[in-house]
PDB file of N, CA, C and O in Angstrom:
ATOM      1  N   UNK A   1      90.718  98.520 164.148  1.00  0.00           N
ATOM      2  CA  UNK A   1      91.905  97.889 163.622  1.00  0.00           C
ATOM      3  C   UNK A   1      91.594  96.426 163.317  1.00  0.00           C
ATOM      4  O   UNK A   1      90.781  95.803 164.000  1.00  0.00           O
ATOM      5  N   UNK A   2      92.228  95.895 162.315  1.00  0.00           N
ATOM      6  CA  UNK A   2      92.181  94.731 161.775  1.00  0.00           C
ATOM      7  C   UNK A   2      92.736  93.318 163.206  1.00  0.00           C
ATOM      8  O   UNK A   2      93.805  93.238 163.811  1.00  0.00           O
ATOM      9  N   UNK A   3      91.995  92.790 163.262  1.00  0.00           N
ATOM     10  CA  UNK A   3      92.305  91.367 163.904  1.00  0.00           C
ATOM     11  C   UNK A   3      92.720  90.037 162.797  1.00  0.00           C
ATOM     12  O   UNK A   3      92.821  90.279 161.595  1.00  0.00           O
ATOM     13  N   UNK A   4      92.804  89.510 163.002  1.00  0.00           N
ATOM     14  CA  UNK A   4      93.226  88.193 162.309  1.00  0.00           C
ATOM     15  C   UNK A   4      92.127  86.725 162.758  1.00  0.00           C
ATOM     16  O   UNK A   4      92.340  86.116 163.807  1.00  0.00           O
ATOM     17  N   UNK A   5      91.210  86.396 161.994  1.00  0.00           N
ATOM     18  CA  UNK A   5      89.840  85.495 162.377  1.00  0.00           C
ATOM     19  C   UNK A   5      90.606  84.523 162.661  1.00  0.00           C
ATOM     20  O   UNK A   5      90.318  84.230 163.822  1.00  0.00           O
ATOM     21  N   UNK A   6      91.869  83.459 162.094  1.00  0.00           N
ATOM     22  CA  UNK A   6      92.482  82.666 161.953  1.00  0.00           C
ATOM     23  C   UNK A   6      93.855  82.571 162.331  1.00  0.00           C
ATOM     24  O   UNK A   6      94.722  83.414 162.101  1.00  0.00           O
ATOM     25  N   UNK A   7      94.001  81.381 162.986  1.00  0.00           N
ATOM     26  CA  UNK A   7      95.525  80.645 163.293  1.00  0.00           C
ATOM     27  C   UNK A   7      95.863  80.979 161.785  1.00  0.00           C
ATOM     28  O   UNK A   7      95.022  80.863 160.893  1.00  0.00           O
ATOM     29  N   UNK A   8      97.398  81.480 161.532  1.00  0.00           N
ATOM     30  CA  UNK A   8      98.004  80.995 159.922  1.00  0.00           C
ATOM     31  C   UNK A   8      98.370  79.731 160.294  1.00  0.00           C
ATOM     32  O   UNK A   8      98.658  79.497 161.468  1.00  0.00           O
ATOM     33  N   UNK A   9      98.397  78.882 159.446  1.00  0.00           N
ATOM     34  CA  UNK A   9      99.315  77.834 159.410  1.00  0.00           C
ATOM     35  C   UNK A   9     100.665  77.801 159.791  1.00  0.00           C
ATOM     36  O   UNK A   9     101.292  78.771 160.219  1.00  0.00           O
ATOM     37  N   UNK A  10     101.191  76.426 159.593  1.00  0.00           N
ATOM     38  CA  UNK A  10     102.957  76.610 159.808  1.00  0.00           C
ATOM     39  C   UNK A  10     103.073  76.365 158.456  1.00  0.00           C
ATOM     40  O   UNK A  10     104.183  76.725 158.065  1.00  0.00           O
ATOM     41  N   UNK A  11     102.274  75.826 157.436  1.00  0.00           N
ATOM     42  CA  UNK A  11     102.905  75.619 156.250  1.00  0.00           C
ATOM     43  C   UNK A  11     103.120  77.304 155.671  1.00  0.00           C
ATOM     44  O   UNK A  11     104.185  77.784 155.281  1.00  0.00           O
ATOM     45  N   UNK A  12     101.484  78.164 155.766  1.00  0.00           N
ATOM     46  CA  UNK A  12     101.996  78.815 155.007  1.00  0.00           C
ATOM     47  C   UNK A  12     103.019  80.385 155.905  1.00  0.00           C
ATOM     48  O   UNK A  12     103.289  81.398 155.260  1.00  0.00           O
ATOM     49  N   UNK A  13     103.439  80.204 157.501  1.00  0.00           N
ATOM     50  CA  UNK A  13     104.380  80.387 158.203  1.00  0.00           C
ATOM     51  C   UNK A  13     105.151  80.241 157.430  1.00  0.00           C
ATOM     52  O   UNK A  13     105.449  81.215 156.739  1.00  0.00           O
ATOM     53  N   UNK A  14     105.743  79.094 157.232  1.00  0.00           N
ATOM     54  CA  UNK A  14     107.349  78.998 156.432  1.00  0.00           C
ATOM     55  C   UNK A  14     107.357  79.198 154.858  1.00  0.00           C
ATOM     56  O   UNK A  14     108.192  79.303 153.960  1.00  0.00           O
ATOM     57  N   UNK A  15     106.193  79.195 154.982  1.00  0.00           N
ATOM     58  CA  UNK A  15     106.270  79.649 153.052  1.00  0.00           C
ATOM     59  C   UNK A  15     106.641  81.304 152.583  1.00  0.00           C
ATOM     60  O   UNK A  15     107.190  81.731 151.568  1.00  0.00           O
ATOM     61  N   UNK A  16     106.149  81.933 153.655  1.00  0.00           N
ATOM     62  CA  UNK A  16     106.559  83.078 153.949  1.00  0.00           C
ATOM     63  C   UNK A  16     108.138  83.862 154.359  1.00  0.00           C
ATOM     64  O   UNK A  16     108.696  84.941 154.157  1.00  0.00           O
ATOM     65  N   UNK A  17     108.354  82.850 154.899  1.00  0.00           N
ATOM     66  CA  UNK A  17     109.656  82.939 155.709  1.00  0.00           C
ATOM     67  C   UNK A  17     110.589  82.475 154.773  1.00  0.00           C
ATOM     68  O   UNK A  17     111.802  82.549 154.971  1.00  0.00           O
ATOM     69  N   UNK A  18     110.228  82.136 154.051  1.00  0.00           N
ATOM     70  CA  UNK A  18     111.452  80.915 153.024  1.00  0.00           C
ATOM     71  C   UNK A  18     111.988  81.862 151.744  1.00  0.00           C
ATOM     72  O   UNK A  18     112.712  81.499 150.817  1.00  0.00           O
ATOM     73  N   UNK A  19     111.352  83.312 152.005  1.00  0.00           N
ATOM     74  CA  UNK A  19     112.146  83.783 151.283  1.00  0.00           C
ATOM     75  C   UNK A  19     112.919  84.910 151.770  1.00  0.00           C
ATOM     76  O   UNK A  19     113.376  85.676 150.922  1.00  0.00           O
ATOM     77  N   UNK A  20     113.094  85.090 152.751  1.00  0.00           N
ATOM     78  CA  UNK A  20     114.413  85.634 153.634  1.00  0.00           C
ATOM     79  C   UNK A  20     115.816  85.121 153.883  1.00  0.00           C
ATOM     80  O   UNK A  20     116.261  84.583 154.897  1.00  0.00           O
ATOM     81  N   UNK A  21     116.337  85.365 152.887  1.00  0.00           N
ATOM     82  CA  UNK A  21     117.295  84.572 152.073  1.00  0.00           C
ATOM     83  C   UNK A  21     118.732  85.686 152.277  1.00  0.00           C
ATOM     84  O   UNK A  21     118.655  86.889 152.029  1.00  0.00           O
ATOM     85  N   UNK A  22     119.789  85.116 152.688  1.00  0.00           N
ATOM     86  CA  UNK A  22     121.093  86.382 152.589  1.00  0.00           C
ATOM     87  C   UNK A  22     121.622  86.463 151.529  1.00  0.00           C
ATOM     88  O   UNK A  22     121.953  85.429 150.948  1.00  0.00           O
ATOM     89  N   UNK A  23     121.845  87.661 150.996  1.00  0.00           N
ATOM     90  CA  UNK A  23     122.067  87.557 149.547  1.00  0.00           C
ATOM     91  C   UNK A  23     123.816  87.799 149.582  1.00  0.00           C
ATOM     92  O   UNK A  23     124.070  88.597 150.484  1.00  0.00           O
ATOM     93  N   UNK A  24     124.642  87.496 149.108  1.00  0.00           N
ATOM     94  CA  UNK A  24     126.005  87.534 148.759  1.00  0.00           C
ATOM     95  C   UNK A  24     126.354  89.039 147.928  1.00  0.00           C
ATOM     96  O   UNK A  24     125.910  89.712 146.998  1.00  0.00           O
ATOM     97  N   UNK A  25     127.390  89.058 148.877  1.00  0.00           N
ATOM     98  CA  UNK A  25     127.685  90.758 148.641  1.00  0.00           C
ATOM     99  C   UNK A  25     128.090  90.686 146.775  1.00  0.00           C
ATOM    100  O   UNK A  25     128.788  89.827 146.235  1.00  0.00           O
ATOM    101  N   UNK A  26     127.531  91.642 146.227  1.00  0.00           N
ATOM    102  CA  UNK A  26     128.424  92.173 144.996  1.00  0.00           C
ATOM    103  C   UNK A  26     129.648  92.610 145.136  1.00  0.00           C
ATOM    104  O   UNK A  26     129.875  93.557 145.888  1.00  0.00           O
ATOM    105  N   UNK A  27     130.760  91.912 144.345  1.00  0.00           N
ATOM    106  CA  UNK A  27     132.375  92.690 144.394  1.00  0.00           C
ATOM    107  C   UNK A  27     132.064  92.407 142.803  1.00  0.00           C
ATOM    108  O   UNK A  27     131.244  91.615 142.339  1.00  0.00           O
ATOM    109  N   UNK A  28     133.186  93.513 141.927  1.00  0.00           N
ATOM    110  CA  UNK A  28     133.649  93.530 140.831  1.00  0.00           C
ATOM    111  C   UNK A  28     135.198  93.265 140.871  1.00  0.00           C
ATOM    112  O   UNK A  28     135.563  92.594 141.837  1.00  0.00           O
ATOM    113  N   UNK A  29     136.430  93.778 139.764  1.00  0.00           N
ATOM    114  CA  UNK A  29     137.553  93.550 139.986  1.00  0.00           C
ATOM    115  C   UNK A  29     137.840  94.812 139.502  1.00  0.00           C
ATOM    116  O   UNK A  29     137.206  95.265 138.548  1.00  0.00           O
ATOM    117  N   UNK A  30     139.016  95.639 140.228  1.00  0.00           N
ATOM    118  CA  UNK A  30     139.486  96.506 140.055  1.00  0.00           C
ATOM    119  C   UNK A  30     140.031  96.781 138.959  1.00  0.00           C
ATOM    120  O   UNK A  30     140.889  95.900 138.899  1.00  0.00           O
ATOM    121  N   UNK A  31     140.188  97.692 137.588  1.00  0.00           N
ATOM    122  CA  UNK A  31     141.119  97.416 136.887  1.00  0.00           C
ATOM    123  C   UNK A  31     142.125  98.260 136.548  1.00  0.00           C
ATOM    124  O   UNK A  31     142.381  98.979 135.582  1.00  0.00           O
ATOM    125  N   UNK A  32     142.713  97.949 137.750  1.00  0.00           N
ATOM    126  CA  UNK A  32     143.937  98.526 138.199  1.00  0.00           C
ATOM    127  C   UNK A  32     144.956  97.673 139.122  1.00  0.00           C
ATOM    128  O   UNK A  32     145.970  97.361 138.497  1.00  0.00           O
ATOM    129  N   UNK A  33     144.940  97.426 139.859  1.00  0.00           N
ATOM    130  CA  UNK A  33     144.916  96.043 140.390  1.00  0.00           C
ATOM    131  C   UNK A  33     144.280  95.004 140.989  1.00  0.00           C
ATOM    132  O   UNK A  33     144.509  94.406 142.040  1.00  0.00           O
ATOM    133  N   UNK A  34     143.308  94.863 140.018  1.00  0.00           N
ATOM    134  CA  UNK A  34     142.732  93.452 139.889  1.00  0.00           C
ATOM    135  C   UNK A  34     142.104  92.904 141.173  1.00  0.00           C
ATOM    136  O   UNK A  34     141.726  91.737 141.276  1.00  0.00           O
ATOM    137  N   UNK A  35     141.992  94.079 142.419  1.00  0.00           N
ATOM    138  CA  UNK A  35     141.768  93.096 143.712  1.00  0.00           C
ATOM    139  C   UNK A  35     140.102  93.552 143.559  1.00  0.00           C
ATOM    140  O   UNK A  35     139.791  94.626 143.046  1.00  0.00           O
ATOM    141  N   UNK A  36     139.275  92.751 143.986  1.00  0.00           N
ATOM    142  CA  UNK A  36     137.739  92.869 144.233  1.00  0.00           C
ATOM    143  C   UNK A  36     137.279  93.761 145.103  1.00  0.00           C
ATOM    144  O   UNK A  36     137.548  93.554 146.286  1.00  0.00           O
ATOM    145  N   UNK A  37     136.517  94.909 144.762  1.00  0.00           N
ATOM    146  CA  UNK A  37     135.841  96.004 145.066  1.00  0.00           C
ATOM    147  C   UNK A  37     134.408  96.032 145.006  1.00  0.00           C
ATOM    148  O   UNK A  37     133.934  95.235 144.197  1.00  0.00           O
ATOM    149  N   UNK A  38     133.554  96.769 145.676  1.00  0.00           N
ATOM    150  CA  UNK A  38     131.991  96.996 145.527  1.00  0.00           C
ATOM    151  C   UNK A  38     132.019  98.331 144.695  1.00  0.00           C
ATOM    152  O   UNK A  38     132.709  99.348 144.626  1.00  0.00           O
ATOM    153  N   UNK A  39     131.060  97.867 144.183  1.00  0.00           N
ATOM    154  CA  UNK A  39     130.828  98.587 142.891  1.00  0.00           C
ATOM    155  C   UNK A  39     130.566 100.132 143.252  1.00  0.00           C
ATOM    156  O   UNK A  39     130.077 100.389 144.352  1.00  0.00           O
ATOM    157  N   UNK A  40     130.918 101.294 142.243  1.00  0.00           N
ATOM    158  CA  UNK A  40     130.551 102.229 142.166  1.00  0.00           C
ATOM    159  C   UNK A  40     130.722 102.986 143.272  1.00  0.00           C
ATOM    160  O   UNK A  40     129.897 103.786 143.714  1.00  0.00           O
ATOM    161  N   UNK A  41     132.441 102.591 143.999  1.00  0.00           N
ATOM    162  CA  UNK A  41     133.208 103.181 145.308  1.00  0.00           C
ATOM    163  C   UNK A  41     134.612 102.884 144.522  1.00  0.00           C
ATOM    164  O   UNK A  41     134.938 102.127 143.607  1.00  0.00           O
ATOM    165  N   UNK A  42     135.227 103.774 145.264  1.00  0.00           N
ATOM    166  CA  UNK A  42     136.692 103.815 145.185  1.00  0.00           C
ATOM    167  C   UNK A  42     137.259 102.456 145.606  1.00  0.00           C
ATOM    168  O   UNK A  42     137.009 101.865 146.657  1.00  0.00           O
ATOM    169  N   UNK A  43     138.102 102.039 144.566  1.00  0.00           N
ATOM    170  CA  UNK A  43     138.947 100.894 145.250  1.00  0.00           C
ATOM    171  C   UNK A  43     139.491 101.050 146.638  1.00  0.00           C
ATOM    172  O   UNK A  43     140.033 102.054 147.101  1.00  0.00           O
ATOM    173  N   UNK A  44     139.271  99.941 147.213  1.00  0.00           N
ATOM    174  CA  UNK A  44     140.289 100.230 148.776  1.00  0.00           C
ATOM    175  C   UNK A  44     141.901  99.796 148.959  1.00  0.00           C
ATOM    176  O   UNK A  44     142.638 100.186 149.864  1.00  0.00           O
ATOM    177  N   UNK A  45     142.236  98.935 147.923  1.00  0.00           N
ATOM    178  CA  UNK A  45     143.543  99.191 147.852  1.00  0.00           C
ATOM    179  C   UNK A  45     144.372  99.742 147.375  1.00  0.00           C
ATOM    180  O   UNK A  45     145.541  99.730 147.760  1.00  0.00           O
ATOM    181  N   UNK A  46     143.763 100.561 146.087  1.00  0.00           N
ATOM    182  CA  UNK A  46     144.480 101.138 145.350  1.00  0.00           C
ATOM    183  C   UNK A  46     144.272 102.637 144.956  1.00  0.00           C
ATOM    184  O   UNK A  46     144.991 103.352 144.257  1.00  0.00           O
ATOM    185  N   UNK A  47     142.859 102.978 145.720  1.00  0.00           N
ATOM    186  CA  UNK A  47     142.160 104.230 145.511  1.00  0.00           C
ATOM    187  C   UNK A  47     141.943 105.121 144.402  1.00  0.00           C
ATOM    188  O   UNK A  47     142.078 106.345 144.394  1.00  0.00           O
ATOM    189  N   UNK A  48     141.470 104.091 143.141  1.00  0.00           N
ATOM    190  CA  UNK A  48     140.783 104.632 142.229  1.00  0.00           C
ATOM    191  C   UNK A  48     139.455 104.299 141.902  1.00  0.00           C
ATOM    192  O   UNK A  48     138.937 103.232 142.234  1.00  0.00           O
ATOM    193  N   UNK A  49     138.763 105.384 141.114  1.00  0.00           N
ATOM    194  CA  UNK A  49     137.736 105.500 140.510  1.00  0.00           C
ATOM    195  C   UNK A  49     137.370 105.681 139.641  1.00  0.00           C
ATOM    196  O   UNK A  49     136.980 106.844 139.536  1.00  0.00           O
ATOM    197  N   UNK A  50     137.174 104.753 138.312  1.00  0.00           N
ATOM    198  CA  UNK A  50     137.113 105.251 137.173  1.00  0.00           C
ATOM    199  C   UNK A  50     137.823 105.869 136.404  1.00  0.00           C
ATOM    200  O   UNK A  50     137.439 106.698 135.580  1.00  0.00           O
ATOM    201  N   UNK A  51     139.493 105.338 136.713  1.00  0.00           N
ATOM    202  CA  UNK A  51     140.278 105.476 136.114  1.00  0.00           C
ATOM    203  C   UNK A  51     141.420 106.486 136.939  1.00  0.00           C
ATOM    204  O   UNK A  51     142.646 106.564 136.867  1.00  0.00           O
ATOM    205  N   UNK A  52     140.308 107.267 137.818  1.00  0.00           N
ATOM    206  CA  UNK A  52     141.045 108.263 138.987  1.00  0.00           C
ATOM    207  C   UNK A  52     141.654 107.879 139.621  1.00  0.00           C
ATOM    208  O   UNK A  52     141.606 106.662 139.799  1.00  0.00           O
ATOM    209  N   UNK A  53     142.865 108.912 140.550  1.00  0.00           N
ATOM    210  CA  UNK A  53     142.959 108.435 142.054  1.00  0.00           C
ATOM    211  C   UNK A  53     142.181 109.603 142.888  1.00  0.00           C
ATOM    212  O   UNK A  53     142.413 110.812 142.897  1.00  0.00           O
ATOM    213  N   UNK A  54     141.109 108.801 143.637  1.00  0.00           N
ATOM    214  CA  UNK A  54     140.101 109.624 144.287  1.00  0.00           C
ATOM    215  C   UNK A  54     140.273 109.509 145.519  1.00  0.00           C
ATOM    216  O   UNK A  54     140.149 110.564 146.141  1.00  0.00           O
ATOM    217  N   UNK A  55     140.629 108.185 146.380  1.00  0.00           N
ATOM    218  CA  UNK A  55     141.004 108.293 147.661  1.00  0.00           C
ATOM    219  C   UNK A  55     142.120 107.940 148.167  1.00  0.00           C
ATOM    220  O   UNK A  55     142.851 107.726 147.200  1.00  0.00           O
ATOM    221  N   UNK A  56     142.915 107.676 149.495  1.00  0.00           N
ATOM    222  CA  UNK A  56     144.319 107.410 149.906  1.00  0.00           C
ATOM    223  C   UNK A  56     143.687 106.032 150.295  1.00  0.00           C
ATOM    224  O   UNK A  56     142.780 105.722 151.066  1.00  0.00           O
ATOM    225  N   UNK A  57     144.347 105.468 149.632  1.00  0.00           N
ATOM    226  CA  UNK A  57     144.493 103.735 149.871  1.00  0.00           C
ATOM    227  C   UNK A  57     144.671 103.114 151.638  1.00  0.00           C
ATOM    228  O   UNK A  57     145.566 103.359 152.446  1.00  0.00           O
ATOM    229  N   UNK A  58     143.254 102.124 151.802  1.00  0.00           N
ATOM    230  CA  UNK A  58     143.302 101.938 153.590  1.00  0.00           C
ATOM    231  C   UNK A  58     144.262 100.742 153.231  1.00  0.00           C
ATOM    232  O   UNK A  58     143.719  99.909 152.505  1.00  0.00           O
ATOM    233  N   UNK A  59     145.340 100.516 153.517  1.00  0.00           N
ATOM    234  CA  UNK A  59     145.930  99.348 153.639  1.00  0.00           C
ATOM    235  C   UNK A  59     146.293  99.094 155.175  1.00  0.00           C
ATOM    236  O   UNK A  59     146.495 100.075 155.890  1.00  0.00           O
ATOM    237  N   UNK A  60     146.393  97.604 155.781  1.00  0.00           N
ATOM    238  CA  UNK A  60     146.700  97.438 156.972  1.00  0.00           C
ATOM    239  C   UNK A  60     147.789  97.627 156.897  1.00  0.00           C
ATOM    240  O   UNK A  60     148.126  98.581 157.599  1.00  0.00           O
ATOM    241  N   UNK A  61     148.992  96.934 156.086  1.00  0.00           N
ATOM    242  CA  UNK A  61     150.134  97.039 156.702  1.00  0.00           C
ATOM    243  C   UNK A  61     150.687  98.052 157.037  1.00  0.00           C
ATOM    244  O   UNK A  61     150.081  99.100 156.817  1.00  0.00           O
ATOM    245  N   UNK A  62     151.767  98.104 157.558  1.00  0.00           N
ATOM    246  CA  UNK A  62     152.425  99.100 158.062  1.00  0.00           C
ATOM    247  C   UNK A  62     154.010  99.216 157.109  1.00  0.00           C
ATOM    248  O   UNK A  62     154.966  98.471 156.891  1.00  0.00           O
ATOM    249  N   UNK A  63     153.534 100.806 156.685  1.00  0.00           N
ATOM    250  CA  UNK A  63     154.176 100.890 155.225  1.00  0.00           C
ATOM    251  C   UNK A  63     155.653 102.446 155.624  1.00  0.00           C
ATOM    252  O   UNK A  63     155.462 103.647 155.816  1.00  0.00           O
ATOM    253  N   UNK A  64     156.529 101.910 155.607  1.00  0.00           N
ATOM    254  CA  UNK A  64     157.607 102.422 155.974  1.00  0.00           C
ATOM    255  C   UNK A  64     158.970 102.265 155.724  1.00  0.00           C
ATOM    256  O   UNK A  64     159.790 102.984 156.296  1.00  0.00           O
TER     257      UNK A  64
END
């Protein structure tokens, strides 16, 4: 198995590291009502898909 002859550096340590980066979620906008969704899922407030209604809408409130 492979050993390593050499200390790495810290420069090139963090040069490495510097691209582990959090990337920001994708949302689109519903167009249906307009609230921001991830792509290529059923809206969660309004439970469509592509024009469908495909799922029952998770809303918190309490609807009565």
């Amino acid at each position: 198995m492979a050993v390593p002859k050499r200390k790495t550096s810290r420069s090139n340590t963090r040069s490495r590291r510097a691209n582990w980066k959090a990337v920001p979620a994708v949302l689109t906008t519903c167009p249906r009502c307009s609230q921001p969704t991830p792509p290529h899922q059923a809206c969660p407030s309004c439970g469509t898909y592509k024009g469908r209604h495909v799922a029952a809408a998770e809303r918190s409130e309490h609807q009565g």
